[in-house]
N, C-alpha and C positions, 0 to 999 in steps of 0.2 A: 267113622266112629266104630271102634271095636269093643265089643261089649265083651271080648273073651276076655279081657285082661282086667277084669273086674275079680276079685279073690269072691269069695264067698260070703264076708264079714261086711265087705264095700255093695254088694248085693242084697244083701238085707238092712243096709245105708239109705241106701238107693230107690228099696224098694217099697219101704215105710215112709222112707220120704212123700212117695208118691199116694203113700192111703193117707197120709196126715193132710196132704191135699184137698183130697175125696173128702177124709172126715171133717174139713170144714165148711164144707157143702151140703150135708146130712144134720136133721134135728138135733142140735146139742139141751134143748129146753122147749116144751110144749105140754097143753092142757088140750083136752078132747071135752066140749060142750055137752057129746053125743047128735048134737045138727050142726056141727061143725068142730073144728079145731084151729087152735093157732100156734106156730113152732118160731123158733128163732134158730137159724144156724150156727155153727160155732164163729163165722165171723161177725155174727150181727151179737153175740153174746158178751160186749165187754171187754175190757183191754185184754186181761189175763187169759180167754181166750185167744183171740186172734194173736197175739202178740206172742204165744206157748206156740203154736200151728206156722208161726212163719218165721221161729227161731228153728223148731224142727225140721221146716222144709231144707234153710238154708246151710242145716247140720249137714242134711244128706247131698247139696248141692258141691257145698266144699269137699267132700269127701270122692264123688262122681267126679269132678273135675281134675282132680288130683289123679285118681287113678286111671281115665283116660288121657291123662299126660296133657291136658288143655290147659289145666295155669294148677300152681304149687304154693295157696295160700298161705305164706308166715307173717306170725307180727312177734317181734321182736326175737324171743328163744322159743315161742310156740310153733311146733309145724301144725299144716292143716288137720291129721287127726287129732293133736288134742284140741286144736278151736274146735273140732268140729264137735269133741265130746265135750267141750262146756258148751258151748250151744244147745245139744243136745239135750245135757243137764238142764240146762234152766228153762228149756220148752217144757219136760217135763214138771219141774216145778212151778212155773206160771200155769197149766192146764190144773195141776191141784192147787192151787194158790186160788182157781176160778170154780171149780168143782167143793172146796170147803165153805168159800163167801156163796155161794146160792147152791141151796141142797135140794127146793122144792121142781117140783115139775124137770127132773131128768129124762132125756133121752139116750138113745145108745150111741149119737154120734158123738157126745163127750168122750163117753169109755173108748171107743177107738181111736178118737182123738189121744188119747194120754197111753193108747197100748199102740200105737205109731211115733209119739215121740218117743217112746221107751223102747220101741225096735228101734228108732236111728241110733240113739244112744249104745244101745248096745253093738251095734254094726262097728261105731264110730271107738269104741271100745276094742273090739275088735282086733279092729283097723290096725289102731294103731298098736295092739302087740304084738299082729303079725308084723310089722317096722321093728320092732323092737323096741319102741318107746316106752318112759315110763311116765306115770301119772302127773299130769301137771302140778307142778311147788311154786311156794310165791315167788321162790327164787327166778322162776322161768318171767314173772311179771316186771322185773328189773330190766333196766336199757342196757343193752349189748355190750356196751362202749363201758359200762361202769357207774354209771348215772352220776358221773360228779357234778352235785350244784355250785353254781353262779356265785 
């Protein structure tokens, strides 16, 4: 595995990948009693958690893999960075979709929860204009072939 052939944009992909990780492992919600406390992590915290943290992971997975030449995810006219940036989008928007529904008892593994999927995204951003890519259009959500119905 050569990690020199990672651009800089696929590195910061990559490497928020791996704190969106971490940050689901760190308090996303908890109260201090003062003789004790109790936390919830970001995966024990609700769908829009967990579900933001393992859309971002797999932003930065798709994006790693690509550019170590191990596989070259596409579906349909989408290449792997732009999945990788709507994934990335919508990690980030399910960590606020969970951060607006429960306001009370924050801790700070939310906020680096949602400032990891926003480094993937922007990696995955990146990414894809160093390819020269342009921003996904619904046009690109059409079948290859034409879509002609039955």
């Amino acid at each position: 595995m050569d990690l020199s052939k990672l651009s800089t944009n696929q590195m910061i992909a990559g490497g928020a990948g791996i704190l969106a990780l971490i940050a689901g492992f760190l308090p996303w919600y908890g109260i201090d009693f003062g003789f004790g406390s109790v936390s919830e992590n970001g995966f024990g915290s609700g769908f829009w958690a967990w579900f933001g943290i393992l859309l971002a992971i797999a932003a930065a997975v798709v994006i790693v893999l690509k550019a170590l030449e191990v596989y070259d995810l596409k579906a349909g006219n989408l290449a792997a960075e732009q999945i990788a940036l709507l994934l990335g989008a919508l990690g980030v928007i399910s960590i606020l979709l969970r951060l607006i529904t429960e306001t009370d008892f924050l801790k700070f593994g939310l906020f680096i929860g949602l400032i990891a999927a926003a480094g993937v995204t922007y990696g995955a951003f990146g990414a894809m204009k160093d390819a020269g890519m342009a921003m996904p259009s619904a046009d690109d959500f059409k079948s290859p072939s034409g879509g002609g119905d039955a």
